[in-house]
N, C-alpha and C positions, 0 to 999 in steps of 0.2 A: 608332290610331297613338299612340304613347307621346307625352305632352305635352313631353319634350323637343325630340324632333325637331320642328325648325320649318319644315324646308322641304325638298325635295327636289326638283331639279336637274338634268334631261338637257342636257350642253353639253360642247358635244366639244375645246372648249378649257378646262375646268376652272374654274382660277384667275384670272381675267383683268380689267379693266378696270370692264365691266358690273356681274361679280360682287362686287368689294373696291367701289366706289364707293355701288354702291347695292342689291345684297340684301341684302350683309354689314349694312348698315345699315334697312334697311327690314322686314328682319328679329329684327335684335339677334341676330344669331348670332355666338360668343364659340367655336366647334367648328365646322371643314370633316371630313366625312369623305369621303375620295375611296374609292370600288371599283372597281377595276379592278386584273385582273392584269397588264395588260404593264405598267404604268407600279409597281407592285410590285415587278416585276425590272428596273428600268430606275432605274439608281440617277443616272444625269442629270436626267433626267424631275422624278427624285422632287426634286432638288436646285433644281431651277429653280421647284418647285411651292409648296419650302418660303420660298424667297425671295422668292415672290410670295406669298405670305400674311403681311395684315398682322399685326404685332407683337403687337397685341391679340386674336388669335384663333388657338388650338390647331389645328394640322395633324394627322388622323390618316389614311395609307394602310393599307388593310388592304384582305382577300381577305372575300368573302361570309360564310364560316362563321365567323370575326370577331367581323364588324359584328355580324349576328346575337346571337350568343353575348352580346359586350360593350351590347348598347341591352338583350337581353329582361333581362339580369341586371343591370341598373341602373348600368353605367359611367358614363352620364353624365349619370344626373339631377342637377338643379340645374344643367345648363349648357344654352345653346341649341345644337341642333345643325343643320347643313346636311349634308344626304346628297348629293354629286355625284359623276356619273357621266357619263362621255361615249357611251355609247350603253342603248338600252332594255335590253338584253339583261341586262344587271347590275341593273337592279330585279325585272325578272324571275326572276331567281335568286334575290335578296332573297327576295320574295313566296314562293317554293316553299320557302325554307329556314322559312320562318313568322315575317318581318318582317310584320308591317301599317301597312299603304299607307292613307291615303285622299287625298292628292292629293299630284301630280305637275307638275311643269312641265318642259315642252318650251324650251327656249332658242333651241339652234345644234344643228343638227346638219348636219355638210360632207358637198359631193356625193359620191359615190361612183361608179363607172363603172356598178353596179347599180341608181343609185334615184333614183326622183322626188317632183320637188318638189313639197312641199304647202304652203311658205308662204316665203315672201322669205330667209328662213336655215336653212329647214328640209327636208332632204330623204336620203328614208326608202328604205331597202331591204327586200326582202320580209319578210325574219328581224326588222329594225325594227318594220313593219308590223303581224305575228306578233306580237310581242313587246308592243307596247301594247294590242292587241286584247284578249291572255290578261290586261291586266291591266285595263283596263275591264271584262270578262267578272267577276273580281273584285271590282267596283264601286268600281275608285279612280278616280279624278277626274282625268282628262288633261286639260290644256289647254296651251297655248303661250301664249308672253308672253317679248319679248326683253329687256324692262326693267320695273320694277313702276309705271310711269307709261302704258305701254302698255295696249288692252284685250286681256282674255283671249279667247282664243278654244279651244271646245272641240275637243279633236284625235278625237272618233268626227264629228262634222261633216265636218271636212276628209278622214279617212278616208274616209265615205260618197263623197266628188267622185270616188277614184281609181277 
């Protein structure tokens, strides 16, 4: 993993409380990268995302091939970056595009009418599921953790329970 990226971020709410009060700061990250396409095309979305990123910290949405592109050609060394995304499936794309991974955190992820719960805010559908599997398979390092004062827990443990 390129030593800019500092962190990497499944949270289905993005920008929010947890994340500005205390990764932003527990991390020193100075760069959010959100991926995701709907919120790409969704120019409220993106406007409410920008307003919730503090003043001190660059906002970038971008699509996979992107992100990609702009971290392996050195966009944003010398800055800390956070990668988030609200669900697996966008790291995983990451991963196949030839980002490298080696650790992940699980946040929030909302119920869905297809999936279950593996931990008090966390709850996965099969393509979820799927989706961190192939990347543990790759040897990155899943774990969940709703705030950085929480213990981590690894998600191939909680997987094995389903």
């Amino acid at each position: 993993m390129r030593k800019e990226i500092k962190h990497i971020r499944i949270d289905g709410r993005l920008i929010h409380g947890q994340v500005v009060t205390k990764w932003i700061f527990v991390t020193n990250i100075n760069r959010i990268i959100i991926v995701d396409n709907d919120v790409l095309d969704n120019v409220v979305e993106k406007n409410a995302l920008k307003i919730s990123t503090p003043s001190h910290v660059k906002l970038s949405i971008l699509g996979v091939e992107t992100v990609v592109k702009n971290i392996n050609n050195g966009k944003y060394e010398g800055q800390n970056v956070m990668i988030l995304v609200k669900v697996p499936k966008y790291l995983r794309m990451l991963a196949e595009a030839g980002l490298d991974m080696t650790k992940i955190n699980v946040g929030n992820i909302s119920q869905k009418n297809d999936s279950v719960q593996v931990k008090a805010s966390v709850f996965l559908s099969i393509e979820d599921v799927e989706d961190i599997k192939y990347l543990i398979s790759r040897g990155v390092s899943v774990t969940t953790q709703m705030v950085p004062s929480d213990q981590e827990e690894d998600m191939q443990v909680l997987l094995d329970k389903l």
